[in-house]
C-alpha positions in Angstrom: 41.1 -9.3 26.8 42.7 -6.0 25.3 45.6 -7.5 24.8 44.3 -9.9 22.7 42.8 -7.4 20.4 45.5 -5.6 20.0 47.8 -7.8 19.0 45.1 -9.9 16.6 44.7 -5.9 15.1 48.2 -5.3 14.7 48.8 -8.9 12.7 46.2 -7.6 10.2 48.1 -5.3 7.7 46.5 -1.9 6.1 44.4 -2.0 9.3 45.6 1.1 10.3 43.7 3.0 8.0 40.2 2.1 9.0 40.0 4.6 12.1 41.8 7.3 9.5 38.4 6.3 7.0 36.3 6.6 9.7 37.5 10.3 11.5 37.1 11.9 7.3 33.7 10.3 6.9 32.5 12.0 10.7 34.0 15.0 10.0 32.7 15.6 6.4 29.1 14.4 7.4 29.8 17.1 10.1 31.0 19.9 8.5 28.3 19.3 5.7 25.4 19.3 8.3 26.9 22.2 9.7 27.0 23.8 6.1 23.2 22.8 5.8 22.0 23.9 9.2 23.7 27.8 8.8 22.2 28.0 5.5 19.0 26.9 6.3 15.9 29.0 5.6 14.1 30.4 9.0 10.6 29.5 6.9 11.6 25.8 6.2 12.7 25.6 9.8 9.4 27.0 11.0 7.8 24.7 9.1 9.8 21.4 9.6 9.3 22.7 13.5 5.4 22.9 13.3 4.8 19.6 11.6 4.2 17.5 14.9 2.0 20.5 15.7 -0.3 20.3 12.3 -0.6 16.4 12.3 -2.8 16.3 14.8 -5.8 17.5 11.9 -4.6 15.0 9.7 -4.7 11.9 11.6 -8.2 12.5 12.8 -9.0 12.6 8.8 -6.7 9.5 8.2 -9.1 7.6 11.0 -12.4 9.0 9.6 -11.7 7.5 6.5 -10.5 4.0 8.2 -13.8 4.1 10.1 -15.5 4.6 6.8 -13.5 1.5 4.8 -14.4 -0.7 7.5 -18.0 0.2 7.9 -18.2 -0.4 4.5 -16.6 -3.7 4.0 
């Protein structure tokens, strides 16, 4: 079965670019998250962090006001 792919992949020409493409595009979407994470500020991280935390308020409000729409239909 490999072999097959491999010689169907080297019949297609300019294929041997793709995995080159592919290894920039990883490693810039790497490095720039990198970039982002190191320059990230500590409050925006404690917040992004506590958001799971703090939902819990707002989805009882979210299914008050359901409750309330339906009753009212």
């Amino acid at each position: 079965m490999l072999k097959f792919v491999k010689n169907h992949m080297e019949s297609i020409t300019g294929i041997e670019i793709y995995p080159l493409i592919s290894l920039l595009i990883f490693f810039g979407f790497f490095v720039v998250l990198s970039w982002w994470v190191i320059t990230a500020k500590k409050e925006y991280i404690t917040t992004v962090s506590n958001l799971p935390l703090d939902n819990d308020n707002d989805n009882d409000n979210d299914n008050d006001n359901q409750n309330q729409n339906q009753t009212e239909l």
